[in-house]
C-alpha positions as CSV (number, residue, x, y, z in Angstrom):
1,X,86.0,121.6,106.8
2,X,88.4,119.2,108.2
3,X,89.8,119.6,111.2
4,X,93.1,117.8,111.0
5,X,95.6,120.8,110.2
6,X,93.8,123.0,112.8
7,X,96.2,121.0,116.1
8,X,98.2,123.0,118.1
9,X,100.0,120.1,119.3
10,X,100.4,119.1,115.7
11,X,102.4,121.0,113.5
12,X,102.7,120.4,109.5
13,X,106.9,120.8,108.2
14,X,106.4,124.1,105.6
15,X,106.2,122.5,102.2
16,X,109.4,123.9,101.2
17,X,111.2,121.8,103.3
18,X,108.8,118.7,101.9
19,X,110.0,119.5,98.4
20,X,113.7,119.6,99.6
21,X,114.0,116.7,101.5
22,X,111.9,114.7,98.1
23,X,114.3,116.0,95.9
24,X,117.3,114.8,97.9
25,X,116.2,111.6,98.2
26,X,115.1,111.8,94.2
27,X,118.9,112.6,93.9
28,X,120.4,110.3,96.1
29,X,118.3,107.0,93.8
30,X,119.0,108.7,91.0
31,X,122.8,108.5,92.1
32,X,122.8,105.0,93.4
33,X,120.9,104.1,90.1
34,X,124.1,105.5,87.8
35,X,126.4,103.7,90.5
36,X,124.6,100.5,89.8
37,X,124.5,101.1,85.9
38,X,128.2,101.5,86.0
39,X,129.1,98.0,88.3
40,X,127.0,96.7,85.7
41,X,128.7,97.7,82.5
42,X,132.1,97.3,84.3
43,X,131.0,93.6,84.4
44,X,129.3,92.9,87.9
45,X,127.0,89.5,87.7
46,X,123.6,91.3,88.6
47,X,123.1,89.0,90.9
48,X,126.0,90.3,93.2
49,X,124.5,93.8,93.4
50,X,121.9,95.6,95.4
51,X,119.8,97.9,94.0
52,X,118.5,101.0,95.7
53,X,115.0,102.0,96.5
54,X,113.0,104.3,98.2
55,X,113.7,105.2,101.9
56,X,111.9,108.1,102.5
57,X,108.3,108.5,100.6
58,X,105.9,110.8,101.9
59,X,102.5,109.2,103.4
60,X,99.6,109.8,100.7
61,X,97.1,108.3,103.0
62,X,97.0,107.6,106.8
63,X,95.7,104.3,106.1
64,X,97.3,103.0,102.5
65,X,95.3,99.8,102.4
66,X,91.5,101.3,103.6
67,X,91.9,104.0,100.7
68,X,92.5,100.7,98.4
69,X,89.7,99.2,99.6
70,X,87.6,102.7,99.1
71,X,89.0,103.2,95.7
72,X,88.0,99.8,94.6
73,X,84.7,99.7,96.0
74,X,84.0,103.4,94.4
75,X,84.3,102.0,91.2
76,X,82.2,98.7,91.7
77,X,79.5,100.9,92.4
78,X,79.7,103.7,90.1
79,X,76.7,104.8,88.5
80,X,76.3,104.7,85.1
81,X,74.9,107.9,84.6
82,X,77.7,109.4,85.8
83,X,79.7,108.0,83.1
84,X,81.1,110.2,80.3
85,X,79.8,107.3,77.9
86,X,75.9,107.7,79.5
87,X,76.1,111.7,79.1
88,X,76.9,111.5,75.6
89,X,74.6,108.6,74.4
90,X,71.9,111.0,76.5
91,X,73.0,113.8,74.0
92,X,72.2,111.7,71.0
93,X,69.4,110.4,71.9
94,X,67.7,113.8,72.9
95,X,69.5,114.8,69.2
96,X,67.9,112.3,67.4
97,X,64.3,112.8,68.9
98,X,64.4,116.8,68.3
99,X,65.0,116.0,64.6
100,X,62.3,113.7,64.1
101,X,59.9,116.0,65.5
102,X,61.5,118.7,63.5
103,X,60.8,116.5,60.6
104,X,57.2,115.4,61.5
């Protein structure tokens, strides 16, 4: 089991106070967004405005561009009886065989 959560010196925020601070930033693009929407139809060139993004987004990796790297090389090397496709044509095949010797 990993061993990451288990720091004293490290302590995770409670996940309520995750959610809240996500949802107030979700609010505060969302409210830039309708600001922006309304310069626009008021007649704004788009070019004169700035639009909003994300300034707080919360860390899905500890390393964003070695879990890219991971991802990409997981699927290179997939095995392809893994695959939903293999399973099934396995299916039909052992199908197929157990009729003919039903038939024989």
């Amino acid at each position: 089991m990993s061993q990451r959560h288990r720091n004293s010196e490290f302590q995770l925020p409670p996940k309520q106070e995750l959610r809240a601070h996500a949802h107030g930033e979700r609010h505060r693009i969302h409210v830039q967004l309708d600001q922006l929407a309304h310069e626009l139809s008021s007649g704004t060139d788009p070019v004169d405005v700035h639009e909003p993004g994300e300034a707080w987004k919360p860390m899905r990796h500890r390393d964003a561009e070695l879990a890219k790297t991971k991802l990409a090389k997981a699927k290179r090397n997939r095995r392809h009886w893994k695959t939903k496709m293999w399973k099934r044509r396995t299916v039909l095949r052992q199908k197929r065989i157990a009729a003919i010797e039903r038939l024989a």
